[in-house]
N, CA, C and O of each residue as an XYZ file, in Angstrom:
276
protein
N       0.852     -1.188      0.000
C       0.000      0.000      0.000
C       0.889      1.240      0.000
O       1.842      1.205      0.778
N       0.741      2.229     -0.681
C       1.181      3.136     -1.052
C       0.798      4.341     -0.187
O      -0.400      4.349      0.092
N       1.758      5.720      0.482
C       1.080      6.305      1.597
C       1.013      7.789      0.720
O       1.485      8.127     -0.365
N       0.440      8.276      1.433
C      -0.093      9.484      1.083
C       0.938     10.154      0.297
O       0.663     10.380     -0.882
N       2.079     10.512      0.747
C       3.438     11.122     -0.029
C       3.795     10.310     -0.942
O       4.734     10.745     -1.609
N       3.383      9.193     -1.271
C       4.368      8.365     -2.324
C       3.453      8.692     -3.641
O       3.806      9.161     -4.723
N       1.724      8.150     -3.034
C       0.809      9.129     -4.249
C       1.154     10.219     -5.200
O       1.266     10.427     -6.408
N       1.283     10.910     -3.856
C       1.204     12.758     -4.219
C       2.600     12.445     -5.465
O       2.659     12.966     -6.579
N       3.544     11.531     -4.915
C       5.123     11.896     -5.547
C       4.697     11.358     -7.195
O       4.640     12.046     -8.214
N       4.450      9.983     -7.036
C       3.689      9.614     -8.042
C       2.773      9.879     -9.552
O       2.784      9.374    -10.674
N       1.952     11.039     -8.810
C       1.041     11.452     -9.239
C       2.222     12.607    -10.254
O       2.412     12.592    -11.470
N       2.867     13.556     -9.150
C       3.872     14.511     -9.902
C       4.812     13.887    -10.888
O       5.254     14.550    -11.826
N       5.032     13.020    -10.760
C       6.305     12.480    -12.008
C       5.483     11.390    -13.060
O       6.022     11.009    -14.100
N       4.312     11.008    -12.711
C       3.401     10.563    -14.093
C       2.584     11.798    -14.809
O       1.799     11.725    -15.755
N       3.032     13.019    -14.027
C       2.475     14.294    -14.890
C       3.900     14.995    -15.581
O       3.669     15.416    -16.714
N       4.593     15.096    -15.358
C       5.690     15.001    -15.810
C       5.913     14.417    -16.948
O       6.053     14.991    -18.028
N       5.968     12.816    -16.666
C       6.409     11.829    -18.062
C       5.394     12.257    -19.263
O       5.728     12.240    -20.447
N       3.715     12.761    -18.648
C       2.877     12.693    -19.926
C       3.447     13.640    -20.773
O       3.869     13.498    -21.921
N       3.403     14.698    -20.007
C       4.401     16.336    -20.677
C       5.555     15.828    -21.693
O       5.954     16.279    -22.767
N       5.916     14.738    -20.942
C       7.485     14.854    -21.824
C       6.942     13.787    -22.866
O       7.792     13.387    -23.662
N       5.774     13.307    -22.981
C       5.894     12.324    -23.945
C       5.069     12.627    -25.303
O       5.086     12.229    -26.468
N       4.267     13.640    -24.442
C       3.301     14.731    -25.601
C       4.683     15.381    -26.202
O       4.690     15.340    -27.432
N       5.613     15.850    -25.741
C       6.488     17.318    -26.462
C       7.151     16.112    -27.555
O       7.523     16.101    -28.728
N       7.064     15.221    -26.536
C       8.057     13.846    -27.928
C       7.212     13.542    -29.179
O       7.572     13.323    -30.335
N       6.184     13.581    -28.713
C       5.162     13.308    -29.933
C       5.319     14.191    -30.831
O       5.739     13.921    -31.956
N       4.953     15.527    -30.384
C       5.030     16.552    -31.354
C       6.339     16.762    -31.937
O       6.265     17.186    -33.090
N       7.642     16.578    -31.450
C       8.946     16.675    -32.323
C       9.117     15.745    -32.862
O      10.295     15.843    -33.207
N       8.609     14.472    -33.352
C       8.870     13.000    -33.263
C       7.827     13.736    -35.291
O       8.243     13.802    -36.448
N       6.739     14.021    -34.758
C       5.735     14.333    -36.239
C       6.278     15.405    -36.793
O       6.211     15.432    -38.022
N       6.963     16.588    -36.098
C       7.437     17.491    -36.974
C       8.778     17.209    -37.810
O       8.903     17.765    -38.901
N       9.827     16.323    -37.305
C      10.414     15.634    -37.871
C      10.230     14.428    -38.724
O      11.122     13.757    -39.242
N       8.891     14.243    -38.799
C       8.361     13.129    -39.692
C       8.328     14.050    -41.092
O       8.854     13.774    -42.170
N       7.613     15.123    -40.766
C       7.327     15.971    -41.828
C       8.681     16.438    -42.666
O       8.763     16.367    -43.892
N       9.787     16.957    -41.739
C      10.600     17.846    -42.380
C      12.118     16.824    -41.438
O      12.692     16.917    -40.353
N      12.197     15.998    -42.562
C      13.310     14.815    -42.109
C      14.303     15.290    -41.883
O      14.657     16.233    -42.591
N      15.108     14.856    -40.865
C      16.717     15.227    -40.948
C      17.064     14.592    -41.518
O      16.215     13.744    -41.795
N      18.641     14.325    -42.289
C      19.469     13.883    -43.570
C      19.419     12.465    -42.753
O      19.480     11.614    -43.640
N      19.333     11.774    -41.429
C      19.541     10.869    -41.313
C      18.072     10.579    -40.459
O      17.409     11.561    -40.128
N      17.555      9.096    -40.091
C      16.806      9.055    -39.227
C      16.867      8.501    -37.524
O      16.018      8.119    -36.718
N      18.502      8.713    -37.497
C      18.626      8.304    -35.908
C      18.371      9.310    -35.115
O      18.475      8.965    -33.938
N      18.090     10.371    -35.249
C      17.254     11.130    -33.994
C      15.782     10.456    -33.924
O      15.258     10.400    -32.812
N      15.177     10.010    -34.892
C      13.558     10.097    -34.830
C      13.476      8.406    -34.445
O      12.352      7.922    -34.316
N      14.408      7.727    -34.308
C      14.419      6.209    -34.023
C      15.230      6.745    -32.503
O      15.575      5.564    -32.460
N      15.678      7.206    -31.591
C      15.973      7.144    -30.673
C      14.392      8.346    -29.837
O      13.598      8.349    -28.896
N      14.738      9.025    -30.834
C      13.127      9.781    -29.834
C      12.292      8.822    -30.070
O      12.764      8.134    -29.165
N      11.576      8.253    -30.431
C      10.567      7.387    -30.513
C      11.357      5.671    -29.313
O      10.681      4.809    -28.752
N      12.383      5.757    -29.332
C      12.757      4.701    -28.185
C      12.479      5.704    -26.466
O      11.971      5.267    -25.434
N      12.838      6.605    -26.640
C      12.656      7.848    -25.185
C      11.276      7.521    -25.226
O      10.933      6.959    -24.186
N       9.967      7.730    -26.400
C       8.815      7.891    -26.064
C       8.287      6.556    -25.566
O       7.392      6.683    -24.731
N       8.545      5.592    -25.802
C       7.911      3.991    -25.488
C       8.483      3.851    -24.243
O       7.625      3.370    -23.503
N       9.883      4.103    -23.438
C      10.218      4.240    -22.520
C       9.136      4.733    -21.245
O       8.709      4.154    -20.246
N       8.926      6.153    -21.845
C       8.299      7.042    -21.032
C       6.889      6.381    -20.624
O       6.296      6.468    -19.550
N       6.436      5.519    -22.102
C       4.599      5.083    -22.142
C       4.944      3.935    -21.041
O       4.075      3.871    -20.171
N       5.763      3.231    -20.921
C       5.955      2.094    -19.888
C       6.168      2.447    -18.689
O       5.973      1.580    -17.837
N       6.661      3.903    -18.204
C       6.911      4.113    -17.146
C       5.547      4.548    -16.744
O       5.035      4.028    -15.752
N       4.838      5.566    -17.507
C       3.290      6.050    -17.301
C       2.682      4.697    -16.717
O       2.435      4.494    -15.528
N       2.503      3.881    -17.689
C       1.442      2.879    -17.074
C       2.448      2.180    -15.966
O       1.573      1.528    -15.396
N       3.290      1.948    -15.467
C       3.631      1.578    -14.057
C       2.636      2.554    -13.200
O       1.513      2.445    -12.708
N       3.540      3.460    -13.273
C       2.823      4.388    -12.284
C       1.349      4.486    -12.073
O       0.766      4.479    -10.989
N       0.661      4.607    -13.658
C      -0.625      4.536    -13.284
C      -1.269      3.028    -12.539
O      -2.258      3.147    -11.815
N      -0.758      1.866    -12.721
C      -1.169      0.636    -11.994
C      -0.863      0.779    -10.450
O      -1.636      0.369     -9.583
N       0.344      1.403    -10.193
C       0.699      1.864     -8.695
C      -0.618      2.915     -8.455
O      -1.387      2.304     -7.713
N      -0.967      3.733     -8.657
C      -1.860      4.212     -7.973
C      -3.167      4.190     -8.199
O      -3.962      4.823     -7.504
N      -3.517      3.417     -9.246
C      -5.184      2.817     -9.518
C      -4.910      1.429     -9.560
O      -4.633      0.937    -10.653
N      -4.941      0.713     -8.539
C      -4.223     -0.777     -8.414
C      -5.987     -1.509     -8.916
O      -7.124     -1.105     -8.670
N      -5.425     -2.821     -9.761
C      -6.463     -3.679    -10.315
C      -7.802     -3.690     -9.268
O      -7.585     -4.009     -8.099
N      -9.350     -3.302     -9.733
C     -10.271     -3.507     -8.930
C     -10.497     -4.878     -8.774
O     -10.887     -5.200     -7.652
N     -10.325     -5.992     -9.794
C     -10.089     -7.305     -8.887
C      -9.710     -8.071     -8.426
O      -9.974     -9.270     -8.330
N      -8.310     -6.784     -7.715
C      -7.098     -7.781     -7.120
C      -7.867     -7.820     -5.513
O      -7.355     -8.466     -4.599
């Protein structure tokens, strides 16, 4: 069980990751549009963004834990 401060902490750094995974999105498509000469920035940002989506849903299972556990 998770206590009141670990929530709150929780809650702040899965608002965080969404931020950072929206700004990834949007540089991830604007570089879709207007390519750099190579594509290892847009294959490592897109590895940062799947990172980030796995850490989100941890966090979100830590603090909305399964209703039929």
């Amino acid at each position: 069980m998770l206590t009141e401060e670990q929530i709150t902490e929780n809650r702040a750094t899965l608002h965080e990751l969404q931020i950072e995974h929206h700004d990834l999105d949007q540089v991830i498509a604007h570089l879709m549009l207007n390519p750099p000469p190579d594509d290892l920035l847009i294959r490592r940002l897109k590895k940062r963004k799947l990172l980030l989506k796995d850490r989100m849903t941890l966090l979100e299972h830590l603090l909305e834990p399964d209703v039929l556990a």
